[in-house]
C-alpha positions, 0 to 999 in steps of 0.5 A: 175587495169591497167593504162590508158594512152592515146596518141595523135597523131601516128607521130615519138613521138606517134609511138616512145613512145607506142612501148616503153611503149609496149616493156617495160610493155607488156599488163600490161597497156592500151595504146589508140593511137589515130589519124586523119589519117590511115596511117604513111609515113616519111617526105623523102618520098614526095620527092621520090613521087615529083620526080616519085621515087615511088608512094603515095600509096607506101610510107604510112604505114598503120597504121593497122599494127602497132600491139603492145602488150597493145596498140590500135589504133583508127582512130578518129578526135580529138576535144577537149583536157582536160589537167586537167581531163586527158579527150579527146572528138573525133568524135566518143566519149570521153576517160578518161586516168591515163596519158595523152599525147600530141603529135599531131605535128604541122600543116601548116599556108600557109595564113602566108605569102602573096602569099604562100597559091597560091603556090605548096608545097612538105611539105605534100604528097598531095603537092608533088603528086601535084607536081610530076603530074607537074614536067614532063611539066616543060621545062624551066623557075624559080624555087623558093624554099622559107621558109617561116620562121624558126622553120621549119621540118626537115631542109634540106630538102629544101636545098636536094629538090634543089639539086634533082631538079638540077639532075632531070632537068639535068636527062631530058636534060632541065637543061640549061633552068631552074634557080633554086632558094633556100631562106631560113631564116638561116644563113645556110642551118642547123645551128645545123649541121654544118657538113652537111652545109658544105657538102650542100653548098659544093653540091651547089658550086659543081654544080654552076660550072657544070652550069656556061657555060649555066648561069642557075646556083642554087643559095642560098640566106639566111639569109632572115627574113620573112619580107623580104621572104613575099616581095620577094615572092609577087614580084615572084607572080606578075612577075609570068605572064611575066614568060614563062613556059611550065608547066601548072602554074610557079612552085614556091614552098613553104616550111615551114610555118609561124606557127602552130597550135600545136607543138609537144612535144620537147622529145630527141627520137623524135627530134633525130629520124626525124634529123637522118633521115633528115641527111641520106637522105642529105648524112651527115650521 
């Protein structure tokens, strides 16, 4: 008789582990992926969606043609979890399994620190479509980047999200208006690499020269607690109306939030995947 395994969750983790079990035992196991959502994309491409390189619809990847040997994919909501009869109720029914996998990552708490809930995000795709609809009326004014605490995804994205923002505004002649802020929890931009610290602090010092003659330079506070975050990012919110900006509201992005309501298990294919693929996308690779 086949095994059973069920895994929840199509993120880097679900994804990486069926195709693994696919390669290596073909129709001799029944795998059952299951998730929420019908279609894959990876976490660079919501800046490329912020910043009008290309479209929403361009970068998912239908999960429908994730097609592999011993494996299916259901597109169900998952509702509750039984870790000792290895059984999971959905919104279409239950499963039962020989080997149960948790991998359903981890989702945003935006009410976690004061003020962030109101603000726009790149972190989801539908935050960076917001936001590429938002970007283009954006003529002068602050830009603030806040993490809202650490762990957080993929690390330099908020650090990369500063930088494009510098070339996108300097791209549209209106850089000379605009202040660019990034705050972050660390030390440095990404304590596990230091190699690609050095390179992102390199990029900032690079273009704080640039902009020196017009006094709008990016600037990069770090080593901020969430204390100290949630008081900095409520004075934001309330000088928001003494800022003047033509867009139609003060473009105040928050990042990463307080936490999670679960967390995707810490398997070394998956970490690895998401940090290779944070890295090429700051150039550090």
């Amino acid at each position: 008789m086949k095994k059973r395994i069920l895994v929840l969750g199509a993120g880097f983790g679900g994804l990486e582990l069926s195709t693994m079990l696919s390669e290596t035992f073909g129709d001799g196991i029944e795998v059952t992926l299951i998730d929420k959502s019908d279609s894959f994309y990876f976490g660079f491409s919501k800046l490329d969606v912020m910043f009008a390189h290309a479209r929403p619809n361009a970068v998912r990847l239908p999960y429908k043609k994730f097609v592999k040997p011993g494996v299916r994919l259901l597109q169900e909501t998952i509702s509750l979890v039984d870790p000792i009869a290895k059984r999971v109720t959905t919104d279409r029914g239950t499963h039962e399994a020989d080997f149960l996998v948790v991998a359903l990552g981890a989702d945003y708490d935006f009410a976690a620190t004061p003020g962030m809930a109101d603000a726009t995000e790149f972190y989801t795709l539908a935050g960076a479509t917001r936001l590429g609809e938002i970007l283009p009326s954006f003529t002068k004014g602050r830009v603030l980047i806040a993490v809202g605490g650490a762990p957080f995804k993929c690390p330099p994205a908020p650090s990369e999200a500063a930088l494009m923002m510098h070339d996108y505004l300097s791209t549209r002649g209106v850089r000379s208006a605009c202040e660019i802020t990034l705050i972050l929890p660390l030390e440095a931009p990404t304590p596990p690499s230091p190699e690609t610290s050095r390179a992102l602090l390199a990029a900032f010092a690079e273009r704080r020269r640039a902009d020196r003659p017009c006094g709008r330079g990016l600037l990069l506070q770090s080593g901020w607690s969430d204390g100290h975050l949630s008081r900095a990012f409520g004075r934001h919110a309330r000088r928001q109306g003494a800022i003047r900006f033509e867009s139609p509201r003060p473009l105040v992005w928050t990042v990463a939030m307080n936490w999670l309501k679960a967390v995707r298990p810490p398997t070394g294919t998956d970490r690895r995947t998401r940090a290779e693929g944070c890295a090429r996308r700051s150039g550090s690779s």
